[in-house]
C-alpha positions as CSV (number, residue, x, y, z in Angstrom):
1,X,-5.8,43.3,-11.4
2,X,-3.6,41.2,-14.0
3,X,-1.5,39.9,-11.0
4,X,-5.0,38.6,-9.3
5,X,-6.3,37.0,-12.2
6,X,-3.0,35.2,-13.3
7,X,-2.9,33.9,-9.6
8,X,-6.0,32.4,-9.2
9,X,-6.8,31.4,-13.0
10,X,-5.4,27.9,-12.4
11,X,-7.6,27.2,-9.4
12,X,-10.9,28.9,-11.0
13,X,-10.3,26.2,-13.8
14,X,-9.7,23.6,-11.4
15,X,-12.6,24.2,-9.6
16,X,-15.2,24.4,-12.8
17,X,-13.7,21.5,-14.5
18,X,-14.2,19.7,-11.0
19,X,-17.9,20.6,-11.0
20,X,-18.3,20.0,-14.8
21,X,-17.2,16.0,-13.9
22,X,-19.4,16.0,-11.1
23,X,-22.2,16.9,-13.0
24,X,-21.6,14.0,-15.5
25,X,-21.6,11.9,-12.6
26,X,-24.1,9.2,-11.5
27,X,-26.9,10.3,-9.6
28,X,-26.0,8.9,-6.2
29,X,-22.3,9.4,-6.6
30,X,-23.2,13.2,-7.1
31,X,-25.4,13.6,-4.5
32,X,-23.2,12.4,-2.1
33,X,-20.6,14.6,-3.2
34,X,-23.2,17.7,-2.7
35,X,-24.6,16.4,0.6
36,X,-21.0,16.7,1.2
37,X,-20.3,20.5,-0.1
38,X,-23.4,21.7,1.4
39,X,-23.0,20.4,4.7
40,X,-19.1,21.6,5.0
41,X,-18.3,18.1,5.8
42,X,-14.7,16.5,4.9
43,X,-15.6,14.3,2.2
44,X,-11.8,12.2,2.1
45,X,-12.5,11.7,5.8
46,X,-16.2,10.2,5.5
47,X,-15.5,8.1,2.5
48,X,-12.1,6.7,4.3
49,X,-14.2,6.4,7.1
50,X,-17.0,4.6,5.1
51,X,-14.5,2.4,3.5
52,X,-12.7,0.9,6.3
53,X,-16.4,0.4,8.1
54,X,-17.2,-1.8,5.4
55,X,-13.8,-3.4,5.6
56,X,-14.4,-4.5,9.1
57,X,-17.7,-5.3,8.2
58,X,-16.6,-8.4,5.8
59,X,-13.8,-9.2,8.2
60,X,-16.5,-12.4,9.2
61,X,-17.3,-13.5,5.6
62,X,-13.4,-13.3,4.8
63,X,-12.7,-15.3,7.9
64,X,-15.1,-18.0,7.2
65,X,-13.7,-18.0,3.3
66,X,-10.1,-18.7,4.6
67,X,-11.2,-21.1,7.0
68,X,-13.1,-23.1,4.3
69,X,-10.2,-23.0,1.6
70,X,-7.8,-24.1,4.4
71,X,-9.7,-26.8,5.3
72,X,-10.0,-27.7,1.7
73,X,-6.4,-27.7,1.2
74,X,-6.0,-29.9,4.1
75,X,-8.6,-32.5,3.7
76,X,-6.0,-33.1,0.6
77,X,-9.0,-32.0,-2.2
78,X,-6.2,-30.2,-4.2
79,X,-3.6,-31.7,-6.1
80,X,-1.1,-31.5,-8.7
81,X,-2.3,-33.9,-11.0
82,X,-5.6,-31.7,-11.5
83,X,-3.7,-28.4,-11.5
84,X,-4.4,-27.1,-15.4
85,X,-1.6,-24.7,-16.6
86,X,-3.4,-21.6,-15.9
87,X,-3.6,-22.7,-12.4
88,X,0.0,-23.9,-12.5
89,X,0.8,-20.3,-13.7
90,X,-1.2,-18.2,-11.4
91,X,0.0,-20.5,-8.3
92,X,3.4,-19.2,-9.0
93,X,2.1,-15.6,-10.1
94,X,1.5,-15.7,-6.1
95,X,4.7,-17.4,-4.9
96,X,6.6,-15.0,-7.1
97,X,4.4,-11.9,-5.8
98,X,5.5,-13.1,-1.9
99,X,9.2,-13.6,-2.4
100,X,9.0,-10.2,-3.7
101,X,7.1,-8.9,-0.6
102,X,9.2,-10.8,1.5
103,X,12.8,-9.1,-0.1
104,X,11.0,-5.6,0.3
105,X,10.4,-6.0,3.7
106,X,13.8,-7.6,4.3
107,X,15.4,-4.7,2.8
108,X,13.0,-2.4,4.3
109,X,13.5,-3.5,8.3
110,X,17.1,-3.7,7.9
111,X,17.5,-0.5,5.8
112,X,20.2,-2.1,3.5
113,X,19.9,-3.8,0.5
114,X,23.5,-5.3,1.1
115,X,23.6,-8.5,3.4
116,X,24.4,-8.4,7.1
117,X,27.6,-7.9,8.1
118,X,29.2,-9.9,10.5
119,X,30.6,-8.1,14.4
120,X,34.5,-8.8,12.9
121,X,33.9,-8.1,9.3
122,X,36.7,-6.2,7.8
123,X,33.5,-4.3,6.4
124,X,32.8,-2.9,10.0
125,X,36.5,-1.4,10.6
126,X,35.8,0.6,7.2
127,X,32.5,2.0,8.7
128,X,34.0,2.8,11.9
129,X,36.6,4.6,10.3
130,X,35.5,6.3,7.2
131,X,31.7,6.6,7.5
132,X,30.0,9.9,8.3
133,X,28.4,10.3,12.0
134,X,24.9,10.8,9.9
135,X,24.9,7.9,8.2
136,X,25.7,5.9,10.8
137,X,22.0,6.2,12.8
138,X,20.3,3.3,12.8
139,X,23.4,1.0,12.7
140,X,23.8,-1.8,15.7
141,X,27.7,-1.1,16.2
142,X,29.1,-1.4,19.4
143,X,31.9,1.0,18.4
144,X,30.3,3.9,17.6
């Protein structure tokens, strides 16, 4: 009987301290989360379901939003002059949060995070000849 009780200790807590948070929830917040555990239902499932509804569901006002601020920017309305230095600072809060997008993704698609190397690189003779079979997948030799 020890064995049992060791065992499933962890989970018996995790469960009560789970309903002891849902009970200092807000009211519709818990009752969703009952409707939920009564009716058996998956309650990840229906709130990612829920979520992306409502994404798709401001997919119009967000269009409309980026139309207006790029006609904005094109009617020539923003300038540099006017820019304060908080703007000045966010503006590149963004450029500097895209270049680092952009290098992820670089080193990401090519699965390197060395530069390309060139069809008669002394780099792909070394490859060819020294590199493991497994760690070659994915590489565009000809040789292999």
């Amino acid at each position: 009987m020890g064995l049992r009780t060791a065992l499933t200790k962890p989970f018996v807590a995790l469960v009560a301290s789970m309903d002891r948070r849902i009970d200092l929830m807000d009211e519709p917040l818990k009752r969703h989360i009952q409707h939920h555990n009564n009716s058996g239902e998956d309650l990840c499932a229906s709130v990612w379901h829920e979520y992306w509804s409502y994404q798709k569901a401001l997919l119009p006002y967000r269009k409309t939003r980026l139309l207006n601020e790029l006609s904005y920017m094109a009617r020539g309305k923003i300038s540099l002059a006017s820019m304060g230095v908080k703007d000045i600072i966010l503006f590149s809060r963004v450029l500097t949060k895209c270049l680092f997008l952009f290098i992820i993704f670089v080193i990401i698609g090519r699965r390197s995070v060395f530069p390309s190397l060139e069809p008669n690189s002394v780099f792909v003779q070394e490859i060819n000849t020294n590199w493991q079979p497994n760690h070659k997948r994915g590489l565009l030799i000809k040789e292999l």
